[in-house]
C-alpha positions in Angstrom: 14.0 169.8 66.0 15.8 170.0 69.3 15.8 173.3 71.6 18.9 173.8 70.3 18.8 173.4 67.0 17.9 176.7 64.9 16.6 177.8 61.5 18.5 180.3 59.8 18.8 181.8 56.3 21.4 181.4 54.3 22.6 184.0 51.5 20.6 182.7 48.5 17.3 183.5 51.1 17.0 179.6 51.5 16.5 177.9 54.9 19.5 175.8 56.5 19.7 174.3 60.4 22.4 174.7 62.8 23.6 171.8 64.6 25.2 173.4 67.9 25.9 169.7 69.1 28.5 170.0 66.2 28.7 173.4 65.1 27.8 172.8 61.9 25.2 173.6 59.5 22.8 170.8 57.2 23.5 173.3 54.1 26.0 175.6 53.1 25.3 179.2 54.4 26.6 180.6 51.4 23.2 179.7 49.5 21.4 176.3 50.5 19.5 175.8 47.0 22.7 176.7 45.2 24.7 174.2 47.0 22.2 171.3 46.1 21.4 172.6 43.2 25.4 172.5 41.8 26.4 169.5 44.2 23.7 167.5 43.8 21.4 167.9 40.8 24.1 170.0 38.3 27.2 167.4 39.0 25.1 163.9 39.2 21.6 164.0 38.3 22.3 166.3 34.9 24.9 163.7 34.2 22.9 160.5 34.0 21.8 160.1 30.3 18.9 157.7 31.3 15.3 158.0 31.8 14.7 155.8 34.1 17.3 156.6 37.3 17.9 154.7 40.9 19.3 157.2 43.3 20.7 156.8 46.6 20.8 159.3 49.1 23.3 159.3 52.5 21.2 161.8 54.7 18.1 162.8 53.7 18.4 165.9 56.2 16.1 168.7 55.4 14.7 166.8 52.1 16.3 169.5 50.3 18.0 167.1 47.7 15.3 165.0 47.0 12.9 167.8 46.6 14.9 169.7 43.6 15.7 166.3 42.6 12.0 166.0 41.8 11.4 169.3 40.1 14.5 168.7 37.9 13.8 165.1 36.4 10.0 165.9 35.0 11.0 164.0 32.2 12.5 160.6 33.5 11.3 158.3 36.2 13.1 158.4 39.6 13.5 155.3 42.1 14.6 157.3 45.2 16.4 155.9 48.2 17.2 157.4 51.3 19.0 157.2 54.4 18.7 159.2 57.8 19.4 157.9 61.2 17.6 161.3 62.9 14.9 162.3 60.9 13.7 166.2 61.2 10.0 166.3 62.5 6.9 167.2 60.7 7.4 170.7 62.3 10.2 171.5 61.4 10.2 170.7 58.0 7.1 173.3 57.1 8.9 176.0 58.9 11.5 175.4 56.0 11.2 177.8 53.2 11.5 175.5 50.6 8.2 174.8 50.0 7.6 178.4 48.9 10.9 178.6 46.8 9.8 178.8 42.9 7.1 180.6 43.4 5.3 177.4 45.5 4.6 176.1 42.8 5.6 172.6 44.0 4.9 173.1 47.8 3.0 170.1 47.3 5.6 168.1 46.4 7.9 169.1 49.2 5.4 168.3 51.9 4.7 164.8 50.3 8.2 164.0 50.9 8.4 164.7 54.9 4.9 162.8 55.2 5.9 159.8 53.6 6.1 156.5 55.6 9.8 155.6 56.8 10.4 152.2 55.6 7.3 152.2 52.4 8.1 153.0 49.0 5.8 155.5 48.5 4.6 157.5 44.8 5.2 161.0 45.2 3.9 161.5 41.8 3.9 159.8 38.5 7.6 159.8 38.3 9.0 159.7 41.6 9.3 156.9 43.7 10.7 157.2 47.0 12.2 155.1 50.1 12.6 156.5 53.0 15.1 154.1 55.4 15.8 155.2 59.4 19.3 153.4 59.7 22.8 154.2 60.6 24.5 154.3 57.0 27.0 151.4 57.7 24.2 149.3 58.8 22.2 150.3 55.6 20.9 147.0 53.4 20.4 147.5 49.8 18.8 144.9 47.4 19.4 146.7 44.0 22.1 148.7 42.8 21.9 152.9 42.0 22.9 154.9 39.4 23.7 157.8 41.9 24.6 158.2 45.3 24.5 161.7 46.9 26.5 161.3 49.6 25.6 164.3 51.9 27.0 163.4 55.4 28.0 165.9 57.8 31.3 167.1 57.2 34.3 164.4 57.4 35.8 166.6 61.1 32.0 166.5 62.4 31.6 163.1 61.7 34.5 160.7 60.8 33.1 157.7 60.9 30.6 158.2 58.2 33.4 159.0 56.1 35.4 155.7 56.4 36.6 153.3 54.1 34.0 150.5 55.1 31.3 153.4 54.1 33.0 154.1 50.5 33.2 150.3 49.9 29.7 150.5 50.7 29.1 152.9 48.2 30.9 151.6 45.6 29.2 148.0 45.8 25.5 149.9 45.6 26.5 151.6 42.2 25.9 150.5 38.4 29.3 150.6 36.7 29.7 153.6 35.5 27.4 155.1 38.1 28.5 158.6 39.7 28.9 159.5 43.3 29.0 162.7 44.3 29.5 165.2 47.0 30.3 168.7 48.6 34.0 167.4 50.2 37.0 167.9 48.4 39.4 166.9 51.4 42.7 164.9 50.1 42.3 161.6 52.6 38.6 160.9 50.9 39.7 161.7 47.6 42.5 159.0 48.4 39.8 156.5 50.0 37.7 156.8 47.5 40.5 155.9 45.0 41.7 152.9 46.9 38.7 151.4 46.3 38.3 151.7 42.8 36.9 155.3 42.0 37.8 157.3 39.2 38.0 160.6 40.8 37.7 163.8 39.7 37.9 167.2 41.6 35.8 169.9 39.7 34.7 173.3 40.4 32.7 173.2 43.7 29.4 175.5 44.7 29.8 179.0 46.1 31.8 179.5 49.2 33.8 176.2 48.5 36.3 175.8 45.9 36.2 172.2 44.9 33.9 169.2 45.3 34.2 165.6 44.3 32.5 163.7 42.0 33.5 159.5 42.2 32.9 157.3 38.9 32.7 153.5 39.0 35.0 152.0 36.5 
């Protein structure tokens, strides 16, 4: 974590970082585990009726999604994928109160996660795979297609470029049909994107503090 990067807890008690470079925070500050936990797992992981699901991830941040991804899929085997052009360090990540969230009673599980190799698949246990990639998302490479793709960029005014056309082709091209993308922005011009492509999307109830998120379906 740089100097100027800070720890702070947001109103569920869970960790998030501020990003002074572009005043903006990895998690909402309204409740870090909440937001994942409706964004992420409630919207798209709860909606796959598989048991064997291929995720892909677009920023892999604090681990925070792949770690309650984990807890919440005991009963169906995950392949997990990805992305993050800057990495937190070791450090950082076991200052995060994650780790001690449910009682600790899968600390192990989030450490596993930040030790894994960049670039190995690696077993984090019995029914989670994961890959870790270090890339820029629009030079990511995939050579299978997901059933899921949290897309957890910074926010579209932070960071435009990772919110581009090009990226939601990208997107689109890596999911199953019928596969499900999903994510915390509700904003009209990547609702409209994400349509001109080929999405089905719908606008649905979105965590609290924000009033609607998106959730993209592949016809």
């Amino acid at each position: 974590m740089s100097q100027q990067q800070k720890i702070i807890t947001s109103e569920d008690g869970s960790h998030t970082i501020f990003v002074p470079d572009l005043d903006e925070h990895y998690h909402s500050t309204h409740g870090a585990i909440q937001e994942s936990m409706h964004v992420f797992i409630e919207a798209g992981l709860k909606q796959i009726q598989k048991k064997e699901i291929s995720i892909l991830e677009f920023g892999f941040g604090t681990g925070l999604n792949a770690f309650l991804t984990s807890i919440n899929s005991a009963d169906k085997k995950i392949y997990y994928h990805t992305l993050e052009k800057y990495p937190i360090d070791i450090s950082t990540a076991n200052k995060l109160n994650y780790k001690t969230a449910f009682e600790g009673k899968y600390t192990d599980i989030f450490i596993r996660l930040h030790e894994a190799e960049w670039e190995k698949e690696t077993d984090i246990n019995k029914n989670f795979r994961l890959l870790k990639t270090k890339c820029d998302f629009k030079n990511a490479l995939f050579n299978k297609k997901y059933d899921l793709i949290y897309f957890d960029a910074f926010a579209p005014e932070k960071q435009p470029l990772l919110w581009s056309k090009d990226i939601f082709q990208k997107t689109y091209d890596a999911l199953n049909k019928s596969g499900i993308l999903t994510t915390y922005c509700a904003k009209g011009v990547v609702r409209r994107l994400m349509q001109e492509i080929g999405f089905k999307v719908e606008r649905i109830p979105g965590p609290p503090g924000k009033r609607e998120m998106i959730r993209a379906i592949k016809h």
